[in-house]
C-alpha positions in Angstrom: 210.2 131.8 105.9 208.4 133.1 108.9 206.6 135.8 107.3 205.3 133.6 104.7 204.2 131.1 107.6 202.5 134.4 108.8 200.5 134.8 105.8 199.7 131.4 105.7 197.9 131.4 108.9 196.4 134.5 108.0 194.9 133.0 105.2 193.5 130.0 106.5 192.4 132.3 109.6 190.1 134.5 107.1 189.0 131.3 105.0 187.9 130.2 108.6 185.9 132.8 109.1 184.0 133.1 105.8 183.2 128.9 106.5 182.1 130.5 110.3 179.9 133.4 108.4 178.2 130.3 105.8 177.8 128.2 109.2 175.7 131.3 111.0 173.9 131.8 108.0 173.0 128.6 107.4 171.8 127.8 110.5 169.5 131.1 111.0 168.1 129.3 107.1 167.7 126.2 109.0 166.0 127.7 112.1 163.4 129.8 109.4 162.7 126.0 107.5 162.3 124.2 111.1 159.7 127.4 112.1 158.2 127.1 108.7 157.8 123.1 109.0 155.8 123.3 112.5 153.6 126.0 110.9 152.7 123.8 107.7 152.4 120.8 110.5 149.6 122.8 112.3 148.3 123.3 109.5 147.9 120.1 108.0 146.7 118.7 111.6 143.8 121.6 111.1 143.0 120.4 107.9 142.8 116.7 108.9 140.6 117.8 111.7 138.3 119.7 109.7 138.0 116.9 107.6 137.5 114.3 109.8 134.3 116.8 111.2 133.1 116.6 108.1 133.1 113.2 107.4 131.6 112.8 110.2 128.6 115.3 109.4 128.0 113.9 105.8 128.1 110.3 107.2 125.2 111.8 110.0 123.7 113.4 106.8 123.7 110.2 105.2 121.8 108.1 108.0 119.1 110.6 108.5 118.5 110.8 104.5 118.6 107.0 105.1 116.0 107.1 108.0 113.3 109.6 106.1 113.8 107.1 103.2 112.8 104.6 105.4 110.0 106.6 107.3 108.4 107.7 103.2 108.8 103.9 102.3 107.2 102.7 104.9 103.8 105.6 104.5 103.5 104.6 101.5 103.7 100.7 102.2 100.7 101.5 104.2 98.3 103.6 101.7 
């Protein structure tokens, strides 16, 4: 009776450590997808920075197309 108590606990000692082994592993997976998710959250805040840049140079563009419109409208107005 005691020896097969023995191998019981043996048993449940090794099926302990393989959940111990999955646990490690998945947390070093976790760590990699945490590291991985601040990377592609720089990069998306680069990207949103670069486009709001850009925005803002077609929409300075944009007013001084507006203005030389203006200024050819008005020379010719005057002819």
């Amino acid at each position: 009776m005691r020896r097969i108590a023995v191998q019981e606990m043996n048993r449940k000692d090794r099926e302990i450590d393989g959940l111990n082994e999955q646990l490690e592993e998945d947390a070093r997976c976790l760590e990699h997808l945490q590291l991985q998710l601040l990377e592609e959250r720089s990069k998306r805040a680069d990207v949103e920075r670069q486009n709001a840049m850009l925005q803002n140079q077609i929409a300075m563009l944009m007013d001084v197309l507006q203005a030389n419109e203006a200024v050819e409208e008005e020379g010719t107005e005057g002819n």
